[in-house]
Backbone bond lengths (Angstrom), bond angles and torsions (degrees), N, CA, C in turn:
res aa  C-N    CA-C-N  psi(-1)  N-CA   C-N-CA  omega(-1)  CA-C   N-CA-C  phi
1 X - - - 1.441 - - 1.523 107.70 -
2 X 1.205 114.04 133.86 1.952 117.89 166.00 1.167 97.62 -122.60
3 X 1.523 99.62 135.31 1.411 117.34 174.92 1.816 94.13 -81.13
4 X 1.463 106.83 172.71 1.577 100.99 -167.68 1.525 87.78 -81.25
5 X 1.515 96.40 153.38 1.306 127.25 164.29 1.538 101.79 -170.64
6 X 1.956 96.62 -153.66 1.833 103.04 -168.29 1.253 86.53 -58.71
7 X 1.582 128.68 -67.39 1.452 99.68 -136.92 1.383 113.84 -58.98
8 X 1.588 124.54 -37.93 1.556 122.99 167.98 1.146 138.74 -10.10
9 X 1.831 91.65 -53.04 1.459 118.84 -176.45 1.623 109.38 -84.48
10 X 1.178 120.82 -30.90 1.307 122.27 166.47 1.658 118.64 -78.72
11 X 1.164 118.12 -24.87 1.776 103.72 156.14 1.651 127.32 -75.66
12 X 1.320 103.75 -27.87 0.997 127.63 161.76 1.682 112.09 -60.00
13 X 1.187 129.38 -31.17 1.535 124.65 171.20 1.623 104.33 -91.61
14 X 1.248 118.18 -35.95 1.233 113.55 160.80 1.484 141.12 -45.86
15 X 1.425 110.35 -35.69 1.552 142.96 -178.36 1.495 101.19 -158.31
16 X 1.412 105.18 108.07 1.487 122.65 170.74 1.607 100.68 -71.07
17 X 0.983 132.07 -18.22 1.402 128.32 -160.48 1.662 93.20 -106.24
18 X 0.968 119.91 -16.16 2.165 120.18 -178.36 1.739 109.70 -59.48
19 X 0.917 109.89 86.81 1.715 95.39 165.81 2.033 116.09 -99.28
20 X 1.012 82.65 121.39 1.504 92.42 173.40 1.290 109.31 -51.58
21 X 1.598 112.68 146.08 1.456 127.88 -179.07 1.867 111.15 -86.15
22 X 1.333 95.84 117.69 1.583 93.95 179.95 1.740 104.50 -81.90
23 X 1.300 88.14 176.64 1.685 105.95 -170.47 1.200 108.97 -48.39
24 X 1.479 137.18 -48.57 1.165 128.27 -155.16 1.364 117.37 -112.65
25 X 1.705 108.38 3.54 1.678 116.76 156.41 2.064 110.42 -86.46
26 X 1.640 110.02 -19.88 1.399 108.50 155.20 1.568 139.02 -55.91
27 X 1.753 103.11 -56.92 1.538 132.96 158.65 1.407 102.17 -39.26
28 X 1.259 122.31 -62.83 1.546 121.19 -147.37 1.242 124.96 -103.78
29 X 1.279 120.63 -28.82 1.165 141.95 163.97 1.910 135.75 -98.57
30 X 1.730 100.83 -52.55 1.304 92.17 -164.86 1.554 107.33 -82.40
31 X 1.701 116.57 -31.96 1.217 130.12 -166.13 1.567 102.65 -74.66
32 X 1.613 121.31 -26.31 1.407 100.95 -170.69 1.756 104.78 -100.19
33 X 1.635 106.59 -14.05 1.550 105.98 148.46 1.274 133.38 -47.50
34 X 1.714 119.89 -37.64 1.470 132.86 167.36 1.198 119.19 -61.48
35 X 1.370 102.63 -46.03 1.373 117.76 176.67 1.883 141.37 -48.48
36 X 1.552 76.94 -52.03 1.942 102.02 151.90 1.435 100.77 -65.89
37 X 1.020 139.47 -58.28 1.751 131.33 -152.03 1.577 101.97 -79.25
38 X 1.246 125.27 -28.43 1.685 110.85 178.08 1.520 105.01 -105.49
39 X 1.784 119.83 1.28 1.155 105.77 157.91 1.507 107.99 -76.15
40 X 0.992 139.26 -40.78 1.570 156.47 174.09 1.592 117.16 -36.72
41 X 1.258 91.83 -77.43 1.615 96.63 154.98 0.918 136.11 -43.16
42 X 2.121 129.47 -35.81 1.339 125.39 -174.08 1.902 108.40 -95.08
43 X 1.361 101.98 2.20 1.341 116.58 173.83 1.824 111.47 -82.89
44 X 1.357 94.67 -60.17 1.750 98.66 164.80 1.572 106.17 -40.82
45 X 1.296 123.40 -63.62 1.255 137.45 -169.21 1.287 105.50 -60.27
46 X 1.151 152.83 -55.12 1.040 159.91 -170.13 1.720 105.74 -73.95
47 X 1.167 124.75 -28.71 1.455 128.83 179.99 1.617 101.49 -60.60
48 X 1.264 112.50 -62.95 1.281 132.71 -163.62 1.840 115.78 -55.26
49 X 1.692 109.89 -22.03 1.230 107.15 172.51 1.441 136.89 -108.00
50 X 0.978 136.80 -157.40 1.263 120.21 -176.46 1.335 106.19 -151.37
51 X 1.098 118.29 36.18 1.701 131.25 170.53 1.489 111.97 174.44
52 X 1.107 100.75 141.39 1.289 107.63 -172.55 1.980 104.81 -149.86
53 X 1.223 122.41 135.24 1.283 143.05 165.33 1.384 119.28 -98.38
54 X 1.287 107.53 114.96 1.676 114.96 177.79 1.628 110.27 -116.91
55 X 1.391 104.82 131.27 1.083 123.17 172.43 1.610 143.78 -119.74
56 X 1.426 122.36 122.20 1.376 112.90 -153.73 1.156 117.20 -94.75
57 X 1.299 136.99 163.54 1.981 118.64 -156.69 1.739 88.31 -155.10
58 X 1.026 141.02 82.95 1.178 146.67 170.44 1.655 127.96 -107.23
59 X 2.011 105.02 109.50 1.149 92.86 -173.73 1.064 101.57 -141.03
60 X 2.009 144.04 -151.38 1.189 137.11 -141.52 1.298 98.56 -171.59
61 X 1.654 136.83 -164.64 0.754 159.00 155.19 1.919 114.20 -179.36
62 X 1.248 120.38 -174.39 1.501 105.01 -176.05 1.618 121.30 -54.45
63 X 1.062 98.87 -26.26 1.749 97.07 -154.89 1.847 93.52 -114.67
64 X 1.214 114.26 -11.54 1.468 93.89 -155.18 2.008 88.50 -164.55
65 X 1.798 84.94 146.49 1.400 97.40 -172.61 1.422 118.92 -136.84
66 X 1.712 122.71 140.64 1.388 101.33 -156.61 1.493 104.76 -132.72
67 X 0.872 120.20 157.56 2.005 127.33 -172.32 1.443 103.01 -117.21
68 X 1.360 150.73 126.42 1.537 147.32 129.18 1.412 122.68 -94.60
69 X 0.950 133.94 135.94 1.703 145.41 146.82 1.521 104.03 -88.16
70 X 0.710 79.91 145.15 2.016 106.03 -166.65 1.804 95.94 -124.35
71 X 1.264 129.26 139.67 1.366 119.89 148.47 1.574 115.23 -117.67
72 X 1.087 133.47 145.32 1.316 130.72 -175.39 1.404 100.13 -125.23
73 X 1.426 98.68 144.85 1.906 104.50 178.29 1.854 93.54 -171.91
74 X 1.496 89.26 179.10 1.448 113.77 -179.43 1.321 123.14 -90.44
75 X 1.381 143.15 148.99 1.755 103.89 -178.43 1.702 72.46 -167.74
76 X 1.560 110.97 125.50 1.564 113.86 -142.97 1.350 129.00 4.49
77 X 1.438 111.64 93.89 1.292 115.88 -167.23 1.467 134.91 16.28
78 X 1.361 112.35 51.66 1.714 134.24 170.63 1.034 106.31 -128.95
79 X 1.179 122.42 123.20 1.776 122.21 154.70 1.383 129.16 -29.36
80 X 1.029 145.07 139.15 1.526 155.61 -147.17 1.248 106.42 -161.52
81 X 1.878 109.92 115.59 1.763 99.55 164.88 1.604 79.94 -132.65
82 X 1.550 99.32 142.24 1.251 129.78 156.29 1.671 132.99 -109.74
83 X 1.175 116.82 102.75 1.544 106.65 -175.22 1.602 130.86 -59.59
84 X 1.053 130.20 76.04 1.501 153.31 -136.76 1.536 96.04 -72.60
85 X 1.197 140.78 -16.94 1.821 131.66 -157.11 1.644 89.51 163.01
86 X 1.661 110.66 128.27 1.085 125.57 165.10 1.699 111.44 -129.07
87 X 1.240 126.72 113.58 1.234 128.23 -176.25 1.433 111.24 -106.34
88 X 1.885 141.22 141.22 1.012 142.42 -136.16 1.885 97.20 -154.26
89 X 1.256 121.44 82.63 1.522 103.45 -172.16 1.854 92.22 -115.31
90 X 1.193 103.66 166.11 1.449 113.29 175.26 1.666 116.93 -104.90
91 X 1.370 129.14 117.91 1.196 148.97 165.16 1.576 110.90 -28.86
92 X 1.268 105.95 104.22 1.951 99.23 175.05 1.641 84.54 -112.72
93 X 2.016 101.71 122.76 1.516 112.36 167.73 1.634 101.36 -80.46
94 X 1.202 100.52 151.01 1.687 115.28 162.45 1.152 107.07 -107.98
95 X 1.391 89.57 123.79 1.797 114.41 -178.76 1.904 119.91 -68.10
């Protein structure tokens, strides 16, 4: 998402017809459209093999803490990682 500024205004002179996507056509629409399509895909993908390695990647910083699953596999003999589940929670300190 870009909030307006130059570059805005310069795609916007580029293509009078470009409107930037606000926050809540990203949230609501485009991201959970993406969301279906590379869940979709890693399902096809995942059908087709017969082993698969998952790996968990969990880290933090002050305010905020984050979870990934990773899946790793083969997919004509090339390595393949797909990021399977990303979770995003926020850190409450106790005082």
């Amino acid at each position: 998402m870009v909030e307006p500024c130059d570059f805005v205004k310069f795609l916007e002179d580029m293509d009078p017809k470009f409107k930037s996507p606000n926050r809540y056509q990203i949230t609501e629409k485009y991201l959970p459209y993406l969301m279906k399509q590379v869940a979709a895909e890693l399902k096809k993908r995942l059908q087709v093999t017969s082993r698969v390695l998952l790996t968990v990647d969990i880290w933090t910083d002050t305010t905020h803490a984050y979870l990934g699953l990773t899946a790793h596999t083969f997919v004509d003999c090339a390595p393949k990682s797909f990021l399977w589940h990303f979770k995003h929670s926020r850190v409450h300190k106790q005082v």
